[in-house]
TORSEKOL-520085 format. One record per residue (C-alpha): residue in three letters; x, y, z. Coordinates in Angstrom, 1 decimal, decimal comma. Layout:
<rs>
R   residuo     east    north       up
R       ala        X        Y        Z
...
</rs>
This chain:
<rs>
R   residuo     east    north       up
R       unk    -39,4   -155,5   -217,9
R       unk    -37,5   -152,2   -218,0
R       unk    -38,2   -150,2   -221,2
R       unk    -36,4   -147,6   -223,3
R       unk    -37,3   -144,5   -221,3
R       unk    -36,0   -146,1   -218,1
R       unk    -32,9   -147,1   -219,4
R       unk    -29,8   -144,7   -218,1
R       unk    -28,4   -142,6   -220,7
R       unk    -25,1   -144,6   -221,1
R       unk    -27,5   -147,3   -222,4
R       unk    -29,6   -145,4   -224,4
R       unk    -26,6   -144,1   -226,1
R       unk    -25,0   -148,3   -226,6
R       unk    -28,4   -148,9   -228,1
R       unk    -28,1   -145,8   -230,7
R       unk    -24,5   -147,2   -231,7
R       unk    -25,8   -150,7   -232,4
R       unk    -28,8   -148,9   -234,2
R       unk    -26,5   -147,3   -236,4
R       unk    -24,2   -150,1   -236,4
R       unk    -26,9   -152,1   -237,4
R       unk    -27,7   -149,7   -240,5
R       unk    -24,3   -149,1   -241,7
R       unk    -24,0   -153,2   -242,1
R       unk    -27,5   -153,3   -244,1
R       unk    -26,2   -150,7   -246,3
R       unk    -23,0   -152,0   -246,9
R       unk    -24,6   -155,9   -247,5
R       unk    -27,8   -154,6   -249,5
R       unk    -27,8   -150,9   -251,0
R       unk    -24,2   -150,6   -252,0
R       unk    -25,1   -151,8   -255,5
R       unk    -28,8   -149,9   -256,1
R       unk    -27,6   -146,3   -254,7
R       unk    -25,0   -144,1   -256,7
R       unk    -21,5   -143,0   -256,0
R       unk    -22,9   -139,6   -254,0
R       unk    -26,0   -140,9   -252,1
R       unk    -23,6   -144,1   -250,8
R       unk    -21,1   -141,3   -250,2
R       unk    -22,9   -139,3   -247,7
R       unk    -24,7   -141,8   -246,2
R       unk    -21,8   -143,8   -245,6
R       unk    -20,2   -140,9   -243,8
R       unk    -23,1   -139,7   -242,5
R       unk    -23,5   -143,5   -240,5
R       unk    -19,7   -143,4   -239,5
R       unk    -20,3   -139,9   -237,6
R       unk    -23,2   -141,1   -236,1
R       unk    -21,9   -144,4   -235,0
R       unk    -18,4   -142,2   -233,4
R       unk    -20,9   -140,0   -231,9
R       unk    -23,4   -142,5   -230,0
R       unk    -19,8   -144,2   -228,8
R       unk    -18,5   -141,1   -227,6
R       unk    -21,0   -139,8   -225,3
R       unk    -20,8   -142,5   -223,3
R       unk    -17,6   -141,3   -222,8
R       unk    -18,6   -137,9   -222,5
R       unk    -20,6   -138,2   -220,1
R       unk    -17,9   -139,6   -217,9
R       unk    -15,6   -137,1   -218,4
R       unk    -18,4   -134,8   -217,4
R       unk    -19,1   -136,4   -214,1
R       unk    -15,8   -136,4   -213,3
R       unk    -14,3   -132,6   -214,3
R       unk    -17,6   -131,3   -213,3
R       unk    -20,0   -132,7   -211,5
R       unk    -17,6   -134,4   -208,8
R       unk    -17,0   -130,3   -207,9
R       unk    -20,3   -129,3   -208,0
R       unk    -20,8   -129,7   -204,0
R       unk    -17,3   -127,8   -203,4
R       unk    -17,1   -124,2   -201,8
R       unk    -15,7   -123,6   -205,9
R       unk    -19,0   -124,2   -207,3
R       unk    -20,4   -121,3   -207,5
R       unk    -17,5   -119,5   -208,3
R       unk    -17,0   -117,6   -211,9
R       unk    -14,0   -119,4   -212,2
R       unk    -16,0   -122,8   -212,2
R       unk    -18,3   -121,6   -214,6
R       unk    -15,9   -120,9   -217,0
R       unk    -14,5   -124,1   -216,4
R       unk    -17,9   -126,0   -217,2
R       unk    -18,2   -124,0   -220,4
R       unk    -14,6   -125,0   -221,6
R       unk    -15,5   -128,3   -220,7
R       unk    -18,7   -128,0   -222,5
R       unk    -16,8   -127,0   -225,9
R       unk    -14,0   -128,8   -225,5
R       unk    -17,0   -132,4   -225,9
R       unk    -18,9   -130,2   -228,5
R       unk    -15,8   -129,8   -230,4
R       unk    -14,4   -133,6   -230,1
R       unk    -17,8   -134,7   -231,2
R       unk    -18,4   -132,3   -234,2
R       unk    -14,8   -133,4   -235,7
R       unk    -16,5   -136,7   -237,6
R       unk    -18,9   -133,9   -239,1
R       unk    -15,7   -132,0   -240,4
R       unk    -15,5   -134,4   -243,5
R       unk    -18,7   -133,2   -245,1
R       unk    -18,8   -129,7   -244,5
R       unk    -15,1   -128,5   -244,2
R       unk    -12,4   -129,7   -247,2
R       unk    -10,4   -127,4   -248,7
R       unk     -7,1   -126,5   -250,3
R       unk     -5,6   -125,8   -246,9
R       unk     -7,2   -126,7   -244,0
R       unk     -9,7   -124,5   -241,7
R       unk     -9,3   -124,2   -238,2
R       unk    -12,1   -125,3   -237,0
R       unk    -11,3   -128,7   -238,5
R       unk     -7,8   -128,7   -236,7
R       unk     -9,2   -127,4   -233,2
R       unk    -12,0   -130,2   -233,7
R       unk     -9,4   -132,7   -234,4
R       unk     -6,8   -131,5   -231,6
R       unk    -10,1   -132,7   -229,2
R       unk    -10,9   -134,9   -230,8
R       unk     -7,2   -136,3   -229,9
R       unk     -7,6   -135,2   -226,1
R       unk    -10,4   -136,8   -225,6
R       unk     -8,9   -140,3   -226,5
R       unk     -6,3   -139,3   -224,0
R       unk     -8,3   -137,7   -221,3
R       unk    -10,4   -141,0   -221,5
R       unk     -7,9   -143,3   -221,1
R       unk     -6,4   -141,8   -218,1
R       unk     -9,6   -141,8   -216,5
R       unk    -10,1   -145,0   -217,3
R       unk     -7,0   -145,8   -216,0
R       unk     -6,9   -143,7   -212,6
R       unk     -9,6   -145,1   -212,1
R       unk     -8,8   -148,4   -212,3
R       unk     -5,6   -147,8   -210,1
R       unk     -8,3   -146,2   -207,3
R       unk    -10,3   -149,3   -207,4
R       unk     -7,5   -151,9   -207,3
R       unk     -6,1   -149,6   -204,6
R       unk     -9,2   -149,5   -202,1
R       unk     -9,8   -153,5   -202,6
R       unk     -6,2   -154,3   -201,6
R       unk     -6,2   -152,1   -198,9
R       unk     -9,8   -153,8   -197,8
R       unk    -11,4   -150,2   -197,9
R       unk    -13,9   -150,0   -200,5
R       unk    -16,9   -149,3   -198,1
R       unk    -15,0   -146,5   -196,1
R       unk    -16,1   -142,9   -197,4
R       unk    -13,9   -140,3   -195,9
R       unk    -11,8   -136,7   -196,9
R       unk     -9,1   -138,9   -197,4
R       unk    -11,2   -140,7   -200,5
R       unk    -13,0   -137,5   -201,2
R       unk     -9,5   -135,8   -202,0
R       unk     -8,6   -138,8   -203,9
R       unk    -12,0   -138,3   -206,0
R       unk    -11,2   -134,8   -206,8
R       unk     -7,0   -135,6   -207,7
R       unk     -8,1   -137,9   -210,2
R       unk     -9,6   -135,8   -212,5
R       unk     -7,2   -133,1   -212,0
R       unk     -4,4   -135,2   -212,5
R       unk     -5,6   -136,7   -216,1
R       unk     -6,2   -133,2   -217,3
R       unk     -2,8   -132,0   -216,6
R       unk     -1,9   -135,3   -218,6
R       unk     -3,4   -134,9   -221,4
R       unk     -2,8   -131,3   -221,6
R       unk      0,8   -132,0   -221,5
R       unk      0,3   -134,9   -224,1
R       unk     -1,3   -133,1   -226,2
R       unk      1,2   -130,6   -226,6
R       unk      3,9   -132,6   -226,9
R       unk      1,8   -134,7   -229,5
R       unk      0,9   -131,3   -231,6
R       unk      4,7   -130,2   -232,0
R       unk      5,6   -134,0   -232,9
R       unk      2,9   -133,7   -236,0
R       unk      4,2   -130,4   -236,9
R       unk      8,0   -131,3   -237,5
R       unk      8,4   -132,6   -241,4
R       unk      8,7   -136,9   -241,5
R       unk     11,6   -138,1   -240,8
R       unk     13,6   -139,7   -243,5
R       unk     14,4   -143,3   -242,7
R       unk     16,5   -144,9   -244,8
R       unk     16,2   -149,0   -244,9
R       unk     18,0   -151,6   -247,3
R       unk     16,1   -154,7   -248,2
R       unk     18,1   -157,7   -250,2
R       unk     16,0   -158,5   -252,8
R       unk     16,1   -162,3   -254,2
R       unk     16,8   -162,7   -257,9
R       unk     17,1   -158,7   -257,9
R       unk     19,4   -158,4   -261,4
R       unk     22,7   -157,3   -260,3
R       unk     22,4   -154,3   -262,5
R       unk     19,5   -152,3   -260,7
R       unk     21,3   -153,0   -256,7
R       unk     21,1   -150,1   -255,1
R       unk     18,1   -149,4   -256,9
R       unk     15,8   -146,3   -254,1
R       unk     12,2   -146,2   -254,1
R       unk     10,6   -144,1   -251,7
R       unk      7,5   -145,1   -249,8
R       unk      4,6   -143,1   -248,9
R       unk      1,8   -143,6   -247,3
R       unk     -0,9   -142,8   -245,2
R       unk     -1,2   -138,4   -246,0
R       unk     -5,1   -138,0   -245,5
R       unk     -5,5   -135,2   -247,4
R       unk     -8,8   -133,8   -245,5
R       unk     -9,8   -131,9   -243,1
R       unk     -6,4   -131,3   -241,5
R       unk     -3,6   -131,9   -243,9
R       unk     -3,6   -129,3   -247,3
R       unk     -1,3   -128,2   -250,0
R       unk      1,4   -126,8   -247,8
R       unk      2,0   -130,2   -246,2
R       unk      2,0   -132,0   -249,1
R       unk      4,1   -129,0   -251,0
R       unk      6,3   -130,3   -248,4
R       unk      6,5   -133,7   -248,5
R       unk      6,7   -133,6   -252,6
R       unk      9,9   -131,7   -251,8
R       unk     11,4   -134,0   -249,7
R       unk     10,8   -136,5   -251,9
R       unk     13,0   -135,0   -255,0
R       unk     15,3   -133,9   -252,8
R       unk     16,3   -138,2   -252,5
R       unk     16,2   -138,4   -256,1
R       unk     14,4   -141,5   -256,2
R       unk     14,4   -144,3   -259,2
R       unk     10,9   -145,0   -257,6
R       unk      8,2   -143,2   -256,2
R       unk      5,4   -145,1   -254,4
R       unk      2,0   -143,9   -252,7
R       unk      0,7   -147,1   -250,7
R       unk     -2,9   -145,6   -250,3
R       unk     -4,7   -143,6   -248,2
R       unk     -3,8   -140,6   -249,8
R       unk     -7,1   -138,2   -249,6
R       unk    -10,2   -138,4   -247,4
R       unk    -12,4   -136,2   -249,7
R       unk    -13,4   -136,6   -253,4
R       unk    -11,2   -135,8   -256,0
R       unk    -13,2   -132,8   -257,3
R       unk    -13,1   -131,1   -253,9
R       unk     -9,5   -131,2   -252,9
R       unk     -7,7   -131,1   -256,2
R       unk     -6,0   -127,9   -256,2
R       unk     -4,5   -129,3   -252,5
R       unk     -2,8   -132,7   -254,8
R       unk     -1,4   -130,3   -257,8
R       unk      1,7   -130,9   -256,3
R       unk      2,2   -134,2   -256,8
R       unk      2,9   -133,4   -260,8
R       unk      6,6   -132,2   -259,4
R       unk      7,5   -135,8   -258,6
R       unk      9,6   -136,6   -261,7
R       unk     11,2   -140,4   -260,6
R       unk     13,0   -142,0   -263,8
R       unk     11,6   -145,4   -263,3
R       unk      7,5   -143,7   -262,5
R       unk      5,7   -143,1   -259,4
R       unk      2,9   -145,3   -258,5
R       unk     -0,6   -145,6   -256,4
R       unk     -2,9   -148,5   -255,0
R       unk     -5,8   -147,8   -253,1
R       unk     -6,4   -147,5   -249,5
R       unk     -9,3   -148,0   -247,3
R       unk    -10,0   -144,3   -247,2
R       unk    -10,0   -143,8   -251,3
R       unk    -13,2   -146,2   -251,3
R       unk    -14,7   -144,0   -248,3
R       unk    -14,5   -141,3   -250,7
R       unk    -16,6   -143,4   -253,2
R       unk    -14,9   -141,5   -255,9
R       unk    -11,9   -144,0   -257,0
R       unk    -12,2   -143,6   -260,3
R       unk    -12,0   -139,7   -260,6
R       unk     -9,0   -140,4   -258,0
R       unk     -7,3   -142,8   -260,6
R       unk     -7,8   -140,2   -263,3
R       unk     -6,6   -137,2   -261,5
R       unk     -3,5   -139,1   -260,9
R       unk     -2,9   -140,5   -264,1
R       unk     -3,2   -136,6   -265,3
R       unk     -0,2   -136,2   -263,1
R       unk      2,0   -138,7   -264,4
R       unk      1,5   -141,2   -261,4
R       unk      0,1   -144,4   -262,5
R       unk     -2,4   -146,8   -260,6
R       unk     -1,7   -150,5   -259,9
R       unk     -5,6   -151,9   -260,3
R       unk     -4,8   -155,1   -259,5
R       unk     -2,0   -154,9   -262,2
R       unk      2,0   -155,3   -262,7
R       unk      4,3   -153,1   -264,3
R       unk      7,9   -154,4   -265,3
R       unk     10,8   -152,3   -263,9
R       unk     13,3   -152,6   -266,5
R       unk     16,6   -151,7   -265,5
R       unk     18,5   -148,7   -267,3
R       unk     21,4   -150,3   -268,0
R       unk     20,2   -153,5   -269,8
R       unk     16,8   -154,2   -271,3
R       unk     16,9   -158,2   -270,2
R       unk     16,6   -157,1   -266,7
R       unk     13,6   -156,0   -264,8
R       unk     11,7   -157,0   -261,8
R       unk      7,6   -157,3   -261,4
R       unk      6,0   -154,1   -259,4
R       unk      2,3   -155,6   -258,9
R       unk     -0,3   -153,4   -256,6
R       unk     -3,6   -155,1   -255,3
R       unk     -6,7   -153,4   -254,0
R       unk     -7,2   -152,4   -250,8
R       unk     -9,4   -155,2   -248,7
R       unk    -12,1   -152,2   -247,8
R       unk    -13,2   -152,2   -250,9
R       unk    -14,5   -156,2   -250,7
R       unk    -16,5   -155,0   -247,2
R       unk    -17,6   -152,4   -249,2
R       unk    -19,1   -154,6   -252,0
R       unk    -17,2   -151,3   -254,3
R       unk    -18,1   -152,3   -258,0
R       unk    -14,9   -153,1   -260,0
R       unk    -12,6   -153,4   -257,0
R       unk    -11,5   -155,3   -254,5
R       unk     -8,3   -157,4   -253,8
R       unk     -7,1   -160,0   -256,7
R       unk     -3,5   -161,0   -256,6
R       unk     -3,5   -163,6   -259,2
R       unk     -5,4   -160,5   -261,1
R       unk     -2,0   -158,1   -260,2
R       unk      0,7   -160,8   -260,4
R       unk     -0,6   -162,2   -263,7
R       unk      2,7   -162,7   -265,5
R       unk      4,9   -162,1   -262,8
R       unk      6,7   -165,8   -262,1
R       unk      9,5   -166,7   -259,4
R       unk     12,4   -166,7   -262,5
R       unk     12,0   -163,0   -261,2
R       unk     11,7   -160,6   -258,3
R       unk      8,5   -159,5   -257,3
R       unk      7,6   -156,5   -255,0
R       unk      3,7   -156,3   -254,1
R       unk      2,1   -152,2   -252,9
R       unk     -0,7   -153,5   -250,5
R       unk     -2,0   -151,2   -248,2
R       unk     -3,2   -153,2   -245,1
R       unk     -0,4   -155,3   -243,4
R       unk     -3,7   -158,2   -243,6
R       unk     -3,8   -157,9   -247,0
R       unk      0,5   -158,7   -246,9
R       unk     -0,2   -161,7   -244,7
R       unk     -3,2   -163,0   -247,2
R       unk     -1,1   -162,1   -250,4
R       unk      1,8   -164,1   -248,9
R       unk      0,0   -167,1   -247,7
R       unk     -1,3   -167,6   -251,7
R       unk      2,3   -166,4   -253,1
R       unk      5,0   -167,1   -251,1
R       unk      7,4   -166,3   -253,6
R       unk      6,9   -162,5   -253,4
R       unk     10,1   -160,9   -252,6
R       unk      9,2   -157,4   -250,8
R       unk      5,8   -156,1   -249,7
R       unk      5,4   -152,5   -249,3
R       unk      2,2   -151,3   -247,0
R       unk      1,3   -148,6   -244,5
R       unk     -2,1   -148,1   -242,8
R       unk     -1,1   -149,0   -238,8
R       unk      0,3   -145,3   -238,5
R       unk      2,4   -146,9   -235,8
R       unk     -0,8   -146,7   -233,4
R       unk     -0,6   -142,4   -234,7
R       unk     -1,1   -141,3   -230,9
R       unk     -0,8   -143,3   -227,5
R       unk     -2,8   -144,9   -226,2
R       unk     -4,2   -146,1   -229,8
R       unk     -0,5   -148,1   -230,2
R       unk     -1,6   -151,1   -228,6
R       unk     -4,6   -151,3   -230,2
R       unk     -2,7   -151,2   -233,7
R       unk      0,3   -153,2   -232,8
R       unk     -3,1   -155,7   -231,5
R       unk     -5,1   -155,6   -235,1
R       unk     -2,4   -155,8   -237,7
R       unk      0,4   -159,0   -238,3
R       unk      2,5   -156,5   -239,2
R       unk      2,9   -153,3   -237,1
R       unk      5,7   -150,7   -238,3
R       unk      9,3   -150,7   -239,8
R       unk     10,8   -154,1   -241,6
R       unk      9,8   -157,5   -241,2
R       unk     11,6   -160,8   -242,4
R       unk      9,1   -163,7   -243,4
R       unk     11,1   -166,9   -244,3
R       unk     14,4   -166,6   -246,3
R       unk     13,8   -164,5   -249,1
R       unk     10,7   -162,2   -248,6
R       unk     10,7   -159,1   -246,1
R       unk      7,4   -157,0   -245,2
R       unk      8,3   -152,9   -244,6
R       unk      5,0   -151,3   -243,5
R       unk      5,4   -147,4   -243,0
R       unk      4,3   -145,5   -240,0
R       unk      2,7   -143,3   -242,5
R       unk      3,9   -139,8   -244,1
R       unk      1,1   -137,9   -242,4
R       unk     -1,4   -138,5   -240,0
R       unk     -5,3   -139,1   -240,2
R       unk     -7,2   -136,1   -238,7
R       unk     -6,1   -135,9   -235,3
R       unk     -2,7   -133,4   -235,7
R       unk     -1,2   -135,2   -233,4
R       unk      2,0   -138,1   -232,8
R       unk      2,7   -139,8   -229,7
R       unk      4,5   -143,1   -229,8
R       unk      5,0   -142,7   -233,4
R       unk      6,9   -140,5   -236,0
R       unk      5,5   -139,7   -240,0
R       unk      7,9   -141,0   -242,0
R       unk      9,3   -140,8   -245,9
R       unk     11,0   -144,7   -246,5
R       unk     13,9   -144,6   -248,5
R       unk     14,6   -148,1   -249,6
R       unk     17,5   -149,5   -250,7
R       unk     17,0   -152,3   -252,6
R       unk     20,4   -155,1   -252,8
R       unk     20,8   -157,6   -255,2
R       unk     22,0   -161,0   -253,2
</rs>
């Protein structure tokens, strides 16, 4: 029987990530209720980095066979030039990995940049992986067609070396690209959505959407002095937050969210939680720090929108939960749409703030007679190759969806980005909506 020590370090390392694995389940299933808000903080986070880490050298240690080691019996090897390059490629890894750390250590008002060159490799990495990966795969498909898999020659020799070569000038490229796509301000996309039973009086009614800013690590004041500006700029009626709107605790980052108090919509501006407010493990201070700038949380709750020209018309604005916070076992929270449509019947419209496009599917399947759901969390995949993989998980993936005759689904590819300061296949995005009365 083989044992630990004679296990290769690929397996080692798969062992360690079920190991923490492992632990971040028994926390979640047995000491979520018996530790406080701060100790199930950092040890939640503390697990998550862990867990990223153990993954990732795996991966690391791929990408170091193949930009390094592949060279190391090449006239080059023992040139200064290829020691530089094993350094870069040393701190380029050291970087990617310490990037999960980044959330404990490095929140501010703006963001450091050790955080955003962490996070830029963090983004390379995924890239440079995936064309390894891939090359890779092409090289093997290409020697079993061709029937040459047990020929060695310079012929595959030079192939061994262009591989790696060729997925670093990709994802250099790639991740350039991707750094100046983060760096433009979202896009404004403006969508109409018919409304059923919408009174008459409140068509053409705008809300704006937001989603999905991470305020962390890598997104600060300026960007969100930004965004704030944006928004007033479309003079909205309504102003809504669809979670995920900070990665640290509410304490830590406040100065970085005082300029949210500028949004100023007639009708209010209004919040449900994301997955990453109940990482925090600080939902409450979150809910109070907003209400202290005017923005109001939907805790499972409703809110009539009356219109402004007549009293007698008004539609139901409910807001449930994110699902995390049911995995999380987070005391007081969780999603309960009878809880947030209590009072809200079909004589009337009804538009639902749900973060997770899951959570629009489930809140549909109970109450088919919402109207409009509003959600974000996919980030449209954020950066290739991670598209598929979102498009994959979610039932909806971005822009508007029609489900049956009168209810339509619009989840945003999110305002922002989470840590990585990158965008490929996907654009941030501030939805104005439009809603029509039939």
């Amino acid at each position: 029987m083989i044992s630990f020590k004679q296990l290769p370090i690929e397996a080692k390392a798969a062992v360690a990530a079920g190991v923490v694995f492992f632990s971040m389940m028994l926390s979640r299933s047995y000491l979520a209720e018996k530790l406080d808000f701060r100790t199930r903080r950092w040890l939640l986070r503390l697990q998550m980095a862990l867990f990223a880490n153990t993954l990732m050298l795996m991966g690391s240690l791929h990408v170091w066979r193949s930009t390094v080691t592949t060279f190391t019996r090449s006239s080059a090897a023992s040139s200064f030039c290829f020691m530089l390059w094993k350094i870069a490629v040393f701190m380029f890894l050291a970087l990617a990995h310490s990037s999960f750390f980044t959330l404990l250590f490095l929140v501010a008002e703006e963001p450091y940049f050790f955080s955003l060159a962490a996070y830029t490799c963090l983004g390379a990495y995924i890239i440079l992986i995936f064309f390894l990966f891939t090359l890779g795969s092409v090289e093997q498909a290409y020697k079993f067609l061709a029937g040459r898999g047990a020929k060695a020659g310079t012929g595959n020799k030079n192939r061994t070396a262009l591989k790696p070569v060729l997925a670093v000038l990709l994802t250099v490229v790639l991740t350039v690209v991707g750094l100046l796509n983060a760096s433009q301000p979202p896009t404004v996309n403006s969508v109409e959505i018919p409304v059923h039973k919408l009174p008459s009086t409140m068509n053409n009614l705008k809300v704006v959407l937001l989603s999905d800013i991470h305020l962390g690590p890598t997104v600060g004041k300026t960007k969100l002095s930004m965004i704030v500006r944006m928004v007033k700029a479309l003079k909205p009626d309504i102003t809504v937050i669809v979670g995920d709107l900070s990665d640290a605790e509410a304490k830590i980052i406040r100065p970085a969210v005082e300029p949210l108090g500028e949004l100023d919509s007639p009708l209010g501006t209004y919040f449900v939680t994301g997955n990453h407010e109940y990482y925090t493990s600080d939902v409450s201070n979150w809910f109070e720090l907003l209400k202290s700038f005017k923005i109001q949380p939907l805790h499972n709750e409703n809110v009539k929108i009356v219109s402004p020209e007549s009293t007698s018309d008004w539609f139901c604005l409910a807001g449930v939960d994110d699902i995390e916070a049911d995995v999380l076992h987070y005391s007081g929270h969780g999603m309960d749409l009878k809880k947030a449509l209590r009072g809200c019947s079909s004589e009337h419209a009804i538009v639902l703030l749900a973060h997770q496009p899951i959570a629009a599917k489930w809140a549909l399947q109970e109450r088919p007679d919402i109207n409009l759901i509003l959600s974000g969390h996919t980030h449209g995949g954020q950066i290739f190759p991670l598209n598929a993989g979102a498009y994959l998980l979610n039932p909806f993936f971005v822009g508007l969806y029609q489900v049956g005759q009168n209810t339509f689904v619009y989840v945003s590819p999110g305002t922002m980005y989470y840590g990585i300061p990158m965008r490929l296949g996907s654009r941030a995005e501030i939805t104005e909506i439009i809603l029509r009365s039939p």
